[in-house]
C-alpha positions in Angstrom: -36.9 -51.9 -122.1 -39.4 -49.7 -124.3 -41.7 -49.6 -121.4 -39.3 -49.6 -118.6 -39.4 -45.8 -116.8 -36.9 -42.6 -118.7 -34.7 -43.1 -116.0 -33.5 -46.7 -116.6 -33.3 -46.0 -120.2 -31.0 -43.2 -119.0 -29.0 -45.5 -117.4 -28.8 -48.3 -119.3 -27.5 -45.7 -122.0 -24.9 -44.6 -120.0 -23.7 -48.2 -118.9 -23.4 -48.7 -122.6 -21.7 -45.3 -123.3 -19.5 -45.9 -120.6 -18.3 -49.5 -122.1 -17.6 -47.7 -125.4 -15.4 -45.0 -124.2 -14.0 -47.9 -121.9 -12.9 -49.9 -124.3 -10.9 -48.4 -126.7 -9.5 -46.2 -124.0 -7.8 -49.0 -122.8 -6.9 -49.9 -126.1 -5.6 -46.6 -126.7 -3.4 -46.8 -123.6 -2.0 -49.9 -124.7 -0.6 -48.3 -128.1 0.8 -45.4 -126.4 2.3 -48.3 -124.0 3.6 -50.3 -127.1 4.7 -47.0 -129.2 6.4 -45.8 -125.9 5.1 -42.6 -126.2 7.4 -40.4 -123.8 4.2 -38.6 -122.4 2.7 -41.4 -121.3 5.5 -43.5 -120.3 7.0 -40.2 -118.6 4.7 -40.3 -115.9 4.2 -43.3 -113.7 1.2 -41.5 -112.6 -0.5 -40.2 -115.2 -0.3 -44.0 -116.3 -2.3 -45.3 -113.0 -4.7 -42.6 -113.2 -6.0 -43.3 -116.9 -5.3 -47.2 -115.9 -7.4 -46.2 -113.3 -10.1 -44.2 -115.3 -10.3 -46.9 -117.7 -10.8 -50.1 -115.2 -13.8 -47.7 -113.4 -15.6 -46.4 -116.7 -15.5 -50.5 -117.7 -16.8 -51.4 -114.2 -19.4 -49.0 -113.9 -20.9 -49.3 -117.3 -21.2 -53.0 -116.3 -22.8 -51.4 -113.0 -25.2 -49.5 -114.3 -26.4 -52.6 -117.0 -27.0 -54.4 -114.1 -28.9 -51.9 -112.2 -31.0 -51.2 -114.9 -31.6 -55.2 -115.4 -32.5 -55.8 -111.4 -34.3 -52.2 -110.3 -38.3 -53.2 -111.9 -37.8 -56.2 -109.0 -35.7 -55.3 -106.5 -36.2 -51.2 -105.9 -39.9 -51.3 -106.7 -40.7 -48.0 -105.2 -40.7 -45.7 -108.5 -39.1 -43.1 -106.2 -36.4 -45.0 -104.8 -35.5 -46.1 -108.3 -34.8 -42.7 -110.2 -32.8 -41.6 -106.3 -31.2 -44.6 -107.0 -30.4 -43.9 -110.8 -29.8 -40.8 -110.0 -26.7 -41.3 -107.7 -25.5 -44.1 -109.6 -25.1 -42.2 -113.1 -23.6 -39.0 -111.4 -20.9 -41.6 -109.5 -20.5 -43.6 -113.0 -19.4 -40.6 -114.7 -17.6 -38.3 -112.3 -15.1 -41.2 -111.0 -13.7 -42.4 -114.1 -13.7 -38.3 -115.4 -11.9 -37.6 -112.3 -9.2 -40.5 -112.4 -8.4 -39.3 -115.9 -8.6 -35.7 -115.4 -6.2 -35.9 -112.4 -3.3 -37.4 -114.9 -3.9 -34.7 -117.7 -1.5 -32.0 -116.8 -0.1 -33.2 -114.0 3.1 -32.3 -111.9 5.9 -33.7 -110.7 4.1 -36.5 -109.1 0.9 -34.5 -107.7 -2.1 -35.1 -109.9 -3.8 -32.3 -111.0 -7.0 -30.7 -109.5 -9.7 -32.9 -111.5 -8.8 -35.8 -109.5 -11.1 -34.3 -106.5 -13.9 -35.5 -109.1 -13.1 -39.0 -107.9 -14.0 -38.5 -103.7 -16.9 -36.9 -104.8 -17.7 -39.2 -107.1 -17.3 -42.5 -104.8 -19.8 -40.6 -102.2 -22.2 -40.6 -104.9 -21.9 -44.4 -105.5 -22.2 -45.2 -101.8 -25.2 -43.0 -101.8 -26.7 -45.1 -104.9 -25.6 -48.7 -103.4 -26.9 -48.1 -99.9 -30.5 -46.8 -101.3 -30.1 -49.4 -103.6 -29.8 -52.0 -101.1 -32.5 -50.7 -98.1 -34.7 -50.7 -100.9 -34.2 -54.1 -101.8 -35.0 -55.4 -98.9 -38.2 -53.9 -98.3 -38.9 -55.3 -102.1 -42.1 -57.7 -101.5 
C-alpha cells in the first residue's frame, strides 16, 4: 500500500481508525448496559443513537477497507478516485459523529442538534457510492 496514491492511505487510515473507536465503543455501551448506568439506561434514545453510532463507525470502517482494497482496479481514473475518497471519508465520519452527537444532551425524547450531522452525512455516502459505481463501470 506504500505506493498506493495519499488518498487511499488516507482512507485506509480512517477505516482502521474508525474500527478502533468502533469497537470498544460498543464495548463501552455494553458496561454501561450491564452496570445499569441511569444515564444511559434513562434514555431509550440516547441508547439507539450511540447503538446507532457504533453499528455505522463499524460498518464504515469496513467500507472504507474495502474501497481502499478495490479503487487501483475498479475507479482507475486518478480523479475519480480521490472525488470518490473524498466523499466517502467525509460520510464515514460525519454519520457515526452525528448518531452519537444527537444522544449527548438530549431532551425529553428529541435528540439534540448534532444529529443533523447524520442527513448530511448519508448525502455524502450516496455521493461516494454513485461515483464509485459510474466509475466502475467505465473501468477497462
Amino acid at each position: 500500500m506504500s505506493d498506493s496514491p495519499k488518498h487511499l492511505r488516507g482512507t485506509v487510515f480512517l477505516g482502521w481508525l474508525l474500527l478502533a473507536l468502533a469497537i470498544p465503543a460498543g464495548l463501552t455501551l455494553e458496561a454501561l448496559h450491564a452496570l445499569k448506568v441511569e444515564v444511559y439506561l434513562g434514555s431509550a434514545l440516547r441508547r439507539e443513537l450511540w447503538t446507532l453510532a457504533h453499528a455505522h463507525g463499524n460498518l464504515l470502517g469496513i467500507l472504507c477497507l474495502v474501497y481502499a482494497v478495490l479503487a487501483e482496479r475498479w475507479v482507475p481514473d486518478p480523479k475519480a478516485q480521490r472525488s470518490v475518497s473524498r466523499w466517502l471519508r467525509t460520510g464515514a465520519v460525519l454519520m457515526p459523529l452525528g448518531f452519537f452527537a444527537g444522544g449527548v444532551l438530549n431532551f425529553e425524547g428529541d435528540p439534540s442538534f448534532g444529529v443533523l450531522l447524520v442527513p448530511v452525512g448519508g448525502v455524502c455516502l450516496v455521493v461516494a457510492l454513485t461515483r464509485a459505481a459510474f466509475a466502475a463501470r467505465s473501468a477497462p
